[in-house]
C-alpha positions as semicolon CSV with decimal commas, in nm:
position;residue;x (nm);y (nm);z (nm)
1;X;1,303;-1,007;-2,340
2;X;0,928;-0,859;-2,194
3;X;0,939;-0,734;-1,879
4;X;0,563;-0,654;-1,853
5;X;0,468;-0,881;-1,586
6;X;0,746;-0,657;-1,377
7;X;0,569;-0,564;-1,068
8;X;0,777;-0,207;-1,060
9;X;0,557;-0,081;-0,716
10;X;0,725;-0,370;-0,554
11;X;1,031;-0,401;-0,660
12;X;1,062;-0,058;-0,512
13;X;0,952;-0,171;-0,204
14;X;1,181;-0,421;-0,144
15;X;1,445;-0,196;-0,235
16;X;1,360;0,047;0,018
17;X;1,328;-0,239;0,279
18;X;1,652;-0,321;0,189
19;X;1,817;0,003;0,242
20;X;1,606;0,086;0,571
21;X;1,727;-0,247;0,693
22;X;2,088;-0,119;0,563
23;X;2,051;0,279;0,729
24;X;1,950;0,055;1,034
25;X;2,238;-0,114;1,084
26;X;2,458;0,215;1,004
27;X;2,263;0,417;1,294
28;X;2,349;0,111;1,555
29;X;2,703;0,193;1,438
30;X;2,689;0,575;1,438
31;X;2,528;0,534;1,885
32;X;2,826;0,268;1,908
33;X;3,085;0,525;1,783
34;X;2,966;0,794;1,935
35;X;2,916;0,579;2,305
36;X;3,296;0,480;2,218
37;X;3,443;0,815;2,161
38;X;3,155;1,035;2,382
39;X;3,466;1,316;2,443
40;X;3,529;1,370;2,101
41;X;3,151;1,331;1,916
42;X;2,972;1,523;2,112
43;X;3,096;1,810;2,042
44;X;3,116;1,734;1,632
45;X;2,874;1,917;1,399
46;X;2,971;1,695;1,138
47;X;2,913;1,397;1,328
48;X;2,557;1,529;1,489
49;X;2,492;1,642;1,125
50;X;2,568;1,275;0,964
51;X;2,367;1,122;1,257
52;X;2,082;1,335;1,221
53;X;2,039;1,320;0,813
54;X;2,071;0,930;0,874
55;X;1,787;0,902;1,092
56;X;1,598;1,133;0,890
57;X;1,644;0,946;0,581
58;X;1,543;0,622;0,775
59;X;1,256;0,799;0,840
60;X;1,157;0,871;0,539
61;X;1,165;0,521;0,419
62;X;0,956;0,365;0,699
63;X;0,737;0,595;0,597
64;X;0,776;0,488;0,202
65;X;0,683;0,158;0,326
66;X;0,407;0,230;0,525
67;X;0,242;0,437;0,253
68;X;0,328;0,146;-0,006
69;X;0,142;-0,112;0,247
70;X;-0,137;0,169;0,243
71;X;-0,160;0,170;-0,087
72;X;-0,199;-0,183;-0,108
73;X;-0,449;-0,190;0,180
74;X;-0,229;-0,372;0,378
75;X;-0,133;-0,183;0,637
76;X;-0,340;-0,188;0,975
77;X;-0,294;-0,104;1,354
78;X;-0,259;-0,388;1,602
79;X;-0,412;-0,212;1,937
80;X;-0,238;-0,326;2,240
81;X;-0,242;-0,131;2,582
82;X;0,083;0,056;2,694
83;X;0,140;0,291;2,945
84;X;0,193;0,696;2,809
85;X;0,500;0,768;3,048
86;X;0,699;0,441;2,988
87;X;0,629;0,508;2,610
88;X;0,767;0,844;2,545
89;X;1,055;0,722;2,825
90;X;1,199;0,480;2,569
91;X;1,061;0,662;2,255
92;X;1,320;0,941;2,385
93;X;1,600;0,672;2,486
94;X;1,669;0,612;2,132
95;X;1,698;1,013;2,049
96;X;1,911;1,078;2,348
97;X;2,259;1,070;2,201
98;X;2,188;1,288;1,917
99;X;1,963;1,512;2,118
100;X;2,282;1,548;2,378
101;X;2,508;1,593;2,104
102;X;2,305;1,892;1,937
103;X;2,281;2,041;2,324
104;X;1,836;2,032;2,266
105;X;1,708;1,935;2,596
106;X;1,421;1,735;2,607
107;X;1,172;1,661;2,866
108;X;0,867;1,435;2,903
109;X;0,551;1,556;3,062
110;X;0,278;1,263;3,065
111;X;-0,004;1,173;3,267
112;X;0,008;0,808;3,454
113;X;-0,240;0,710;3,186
114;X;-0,257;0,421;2,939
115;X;-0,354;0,454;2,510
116;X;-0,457;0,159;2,332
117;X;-0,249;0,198;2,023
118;X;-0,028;0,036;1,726
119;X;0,345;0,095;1,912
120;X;0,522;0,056;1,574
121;X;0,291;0,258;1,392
122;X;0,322;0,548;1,636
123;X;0,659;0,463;1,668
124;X;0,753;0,523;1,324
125;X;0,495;0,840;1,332
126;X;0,668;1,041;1,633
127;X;1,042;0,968;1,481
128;X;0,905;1,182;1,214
129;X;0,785;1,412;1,414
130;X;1,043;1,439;1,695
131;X;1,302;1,454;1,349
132;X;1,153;1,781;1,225
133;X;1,139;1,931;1,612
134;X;1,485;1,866;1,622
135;X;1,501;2,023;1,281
136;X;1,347;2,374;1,354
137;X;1,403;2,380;1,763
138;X;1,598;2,633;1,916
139;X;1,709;2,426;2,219
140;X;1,395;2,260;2,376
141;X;1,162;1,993;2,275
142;X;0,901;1,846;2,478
143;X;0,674;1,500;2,477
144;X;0,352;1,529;2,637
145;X;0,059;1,225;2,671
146;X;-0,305;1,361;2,812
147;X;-0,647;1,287;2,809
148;X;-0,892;1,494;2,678
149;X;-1,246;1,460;2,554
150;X;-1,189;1,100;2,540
151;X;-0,896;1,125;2,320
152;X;-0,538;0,995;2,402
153;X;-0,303;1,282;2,306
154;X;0,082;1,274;2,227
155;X;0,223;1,561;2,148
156;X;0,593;1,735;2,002
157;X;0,646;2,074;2,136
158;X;0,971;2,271;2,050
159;X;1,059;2,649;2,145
160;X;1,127;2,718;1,774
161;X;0,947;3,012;1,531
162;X;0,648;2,789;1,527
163;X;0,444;2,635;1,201
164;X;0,339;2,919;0,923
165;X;-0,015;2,950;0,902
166;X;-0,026;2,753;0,562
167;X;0,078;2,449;0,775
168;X;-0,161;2,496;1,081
169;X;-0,425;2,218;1,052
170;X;-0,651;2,017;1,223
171;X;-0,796;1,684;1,119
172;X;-0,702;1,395;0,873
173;X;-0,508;1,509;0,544
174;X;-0,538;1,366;0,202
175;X;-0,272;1,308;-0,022
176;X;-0,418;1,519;-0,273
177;X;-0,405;1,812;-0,072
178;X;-0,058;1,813;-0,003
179;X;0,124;2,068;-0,206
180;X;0,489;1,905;-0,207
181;X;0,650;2,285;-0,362
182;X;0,646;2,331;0,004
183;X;0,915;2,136;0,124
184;X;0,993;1,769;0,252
185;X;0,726;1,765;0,533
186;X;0,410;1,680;0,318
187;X;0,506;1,363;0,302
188;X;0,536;1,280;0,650
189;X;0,269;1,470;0,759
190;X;0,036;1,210;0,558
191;X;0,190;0,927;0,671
192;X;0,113;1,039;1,038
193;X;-0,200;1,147;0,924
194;X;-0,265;0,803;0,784
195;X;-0,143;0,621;1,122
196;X;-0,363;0,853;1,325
197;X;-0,638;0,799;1,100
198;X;-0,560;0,407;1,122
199;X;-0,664;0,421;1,500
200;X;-1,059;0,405;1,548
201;X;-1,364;0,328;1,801
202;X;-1,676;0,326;1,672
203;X;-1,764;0,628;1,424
204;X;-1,438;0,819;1,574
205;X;-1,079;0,807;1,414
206;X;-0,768;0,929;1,496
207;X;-0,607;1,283;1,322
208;X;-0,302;1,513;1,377
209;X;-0,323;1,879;1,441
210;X;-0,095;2,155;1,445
211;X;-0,063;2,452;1,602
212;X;0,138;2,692;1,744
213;X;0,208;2,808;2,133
214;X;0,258;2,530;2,417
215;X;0,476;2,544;2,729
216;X;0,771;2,648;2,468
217;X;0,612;2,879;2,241
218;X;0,675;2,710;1,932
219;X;0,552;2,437;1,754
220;X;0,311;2,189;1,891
221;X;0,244;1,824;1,692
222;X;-0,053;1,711;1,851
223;X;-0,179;1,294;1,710
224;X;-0,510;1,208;1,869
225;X;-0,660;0,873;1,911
226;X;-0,983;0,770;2,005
C-alpha cells in the first residue's frame, strides 16, 4: 500500500487539535476539583504542579496550531474593539485558581482605554506569557494595558531574577533566529511574535519586547499593537 499522497503536516494537526480539545476538557475538570475540594487543593504542590504543566502543555499546542495555520498562510487577526481593563479582568479570571493555589498575587493595572485587536489571538499569546511569569515569579505578577506613541501596550511583569541579556529583545523575531538549545521559550516567543506581528495599520505592525525592571523588578513582556 502507497501512502504518498499522506498529507503528514496535517495529520499532525488534527492530532494536536484533538489533544488540545482533550487537555481542554481535563483543565475544566482540574478548576472543578479544585472549586470542590478548595480546603484540601490549595495547599497541594502536586496538584498546583499537575494544573500548571497542563495548562502549559495546552499552551504549547495552541500555539502548534497557530504556527501550523501560519505556515499555511491561514492564520489572520479579526480586529474587533474591546476595552483593556475588562480584558485582562477575565484574561486573569481563568488563572485565578492556580495563581491562588501557588500563593503569586496578581494585580491588574490598565488604563480605561480600548485596543482594536484579535481576542483569541492575544488570548492564546498572553497564556503563554502569563505561563512562563508564573514559571520564574517569585510571588508577584502584574498585567498592565497603556498607550504610548500610538501603540496599545499589554504587558507581563513578575518580581522574578528578570530575562538574561541573550533574551532581551525588541521587535519581531524570525524563526530562524531562534536558537531552541536554549530552552522551551523560543517557541512561544515566535508565536507571540507572529500574533503581534499579525496586528497592523498602515506601514506599522505589531512586535514583542523584553526587558527587564517594571514596578516588580523583574521581568517585563511587553506586545505592542499599532
Amino acid at each position: 500500500m502507497k501512502h504518498r499522497n499522506i498529507d503528514f503536516s496535517m495529520v499532525l494537526a488534527l492530532a494536536v487539535h484533538d489533544m488540545k480539545n482533550s487537555l481542554g476538557m481535563l483543565l475544566n475538570s482540574l478548576d472543578e476539583l479544585r472549586a470542590e475540594h478548595e480546603d484540601k487543593l490549595n495547599d497541594s504542590s502536586r496538584f498546583n504542579t499537575l494544573q500548571y504543566e497542563a495548562e502549559r502543555i495546552h499552551n504549547d499546542l495552541v500555539q502548534l496550531l497557530g504556527i501550523y495555520r501560519l505556515g499555511e498562510n491561514n492564520l489572520s487577526a479579526h480586529m474587533e474593539e474591546h476595552f483593556a481593563p475588562d480584558f485582562l479582568a477575565e484574561h486573569l479570571a481563568r488563572h485565578t485558581p492556580l495563581l491562588e493555589g501557588l500563593g503569586i498575587e496578581c494585580s491588574i493595572e490598565a488604563e480605561d482605554i480600548n485596543g482594536f485587536f484579535d481576542a483569541d489571538l492575544l488570548t492564546g499569546a498572553l497564556n503563554n506569557t502569563i505561563n512562563n511569569a508564573i514559571r520564574y515569579t517569585k510571588s508577584r505578577i502584574r498585567l498592565t494595558a497603556r498607550e504610548h506613541e500610538g501603540y496599545f501596550v499589554i504587558g507581563v511583569e513578575d518580581d522574578g531574577e528578570g530575562y538574561p541579556e541573550n533574551m532581551q529583545h525588541t521587535g519581531p523575531l524570525s524563526f530562524k533566529s531562534l536558537d531552541f538549545n536554549t530552552g522551551s521559550t523560543s517557541l512561544g516567543l515566535f508565536f507571540v511574535s507572529a500574533v503581534a506581528d499579525l496586528h497592523s495599520e498602515g506601514e506599522r505592525s505589531g512586535y514583542i519586547k523584553l526587558h527587564n525592571g517594571g514596578q516588580l523588578g523583574g521581568g517585563v513582556f511587553e506586545i505592542w499593537l499599532p
